[in-house]
N, C-alpha and C positions, 0 to 999 in steps of 0.2 A: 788162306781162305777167310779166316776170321779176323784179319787187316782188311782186304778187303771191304767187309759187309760194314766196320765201322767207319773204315774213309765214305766209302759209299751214303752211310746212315748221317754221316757229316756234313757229308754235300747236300744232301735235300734236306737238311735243318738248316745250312746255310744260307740256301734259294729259299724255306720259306720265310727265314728270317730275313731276307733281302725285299723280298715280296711285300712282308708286313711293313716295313719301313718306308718303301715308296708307294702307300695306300693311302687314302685319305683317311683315314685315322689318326687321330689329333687329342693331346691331351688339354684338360680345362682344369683351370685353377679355382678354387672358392675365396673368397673373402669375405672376412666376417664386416655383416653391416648389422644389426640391432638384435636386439633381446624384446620376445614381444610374450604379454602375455593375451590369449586371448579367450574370450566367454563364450555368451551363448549367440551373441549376434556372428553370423558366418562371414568368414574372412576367405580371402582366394591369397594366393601364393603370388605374387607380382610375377610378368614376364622377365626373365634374364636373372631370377633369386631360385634359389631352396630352401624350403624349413626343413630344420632338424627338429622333430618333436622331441624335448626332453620326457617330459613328467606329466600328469594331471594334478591339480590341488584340490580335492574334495569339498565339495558346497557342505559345513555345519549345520544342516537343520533339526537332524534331532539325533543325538550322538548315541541314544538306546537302541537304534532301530539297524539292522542289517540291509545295505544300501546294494544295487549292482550298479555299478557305476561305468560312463561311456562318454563316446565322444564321437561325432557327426565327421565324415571324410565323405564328399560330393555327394550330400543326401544320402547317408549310408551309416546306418547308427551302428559304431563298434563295440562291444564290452571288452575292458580293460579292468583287470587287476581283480576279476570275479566280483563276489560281495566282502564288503566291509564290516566288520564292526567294531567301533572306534576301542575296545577292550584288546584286540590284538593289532598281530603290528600291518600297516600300510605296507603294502607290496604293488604300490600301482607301474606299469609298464617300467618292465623287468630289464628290459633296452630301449634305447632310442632308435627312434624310424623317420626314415625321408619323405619327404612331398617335392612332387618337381613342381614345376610352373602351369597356373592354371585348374589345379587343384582347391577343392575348398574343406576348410575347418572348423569349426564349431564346439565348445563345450557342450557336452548332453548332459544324462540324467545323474544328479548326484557331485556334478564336476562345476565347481566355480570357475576355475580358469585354468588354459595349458600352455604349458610354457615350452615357445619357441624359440631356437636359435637362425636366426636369419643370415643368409648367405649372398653373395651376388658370385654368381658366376663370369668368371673371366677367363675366355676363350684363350 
């Protein structure tokens, strides 16, 4: 009985793994195309790329003051890495995050410039 149920349990892993395979589901490859950094003017994400947001690099204006600092995704002001103050340590965006195509970016309050890994995707 319990040959059974795992031939059984086998065979429809097999059919859905048979299933998966002749589906249109298709793997895509990246390639790396540039290193961008970008400010406060709003940039979009090219057709057929992705960024990989690394980091932000904090605007110096006045190193005494506790800053919250952020950054602009499609008209949509993020905060990243809480408040600073240059006495302790930077903890700005703790991982990196994707943007597909079509998407825009921006340096906000506190952020001189964020640094992108640019991608081209290939089908």
């Amino acid at each position: 009985m319990i040959k059974a149920r795992l031939t059984s349990g086998i065979g429809i892993f097999g059919m859905a793994l048979m299933a998966l395979a002749n589906s249109n589901c298709y793997s895509q490859t990246l390639q790396f195309s540039q290193v961008l950094l970008i400010g406060s003017n709003t940039q979009t994400v090219p057709a057929g790329k992705v960024w990989k947001v690394e980091t932000a690099l904090p605007s110096v204006l006045n190193q005494n003051a506790e800053r919250q600092l952020s950054i602009v995704i499609d008209n949509n002001t993020v905060g990243i890495g809480g408040s600073i103050n240059w006495g302790s340590n930077l903890n700005i965006l703790d991982q990196p995050f994707w943007l597909p195509a079509g998407t825009t970016l921006a340096a906000g309050q506190s952020v001189f410039r964020v640094s992108v890994i640019e991608f081209t995707v290939v089908p």
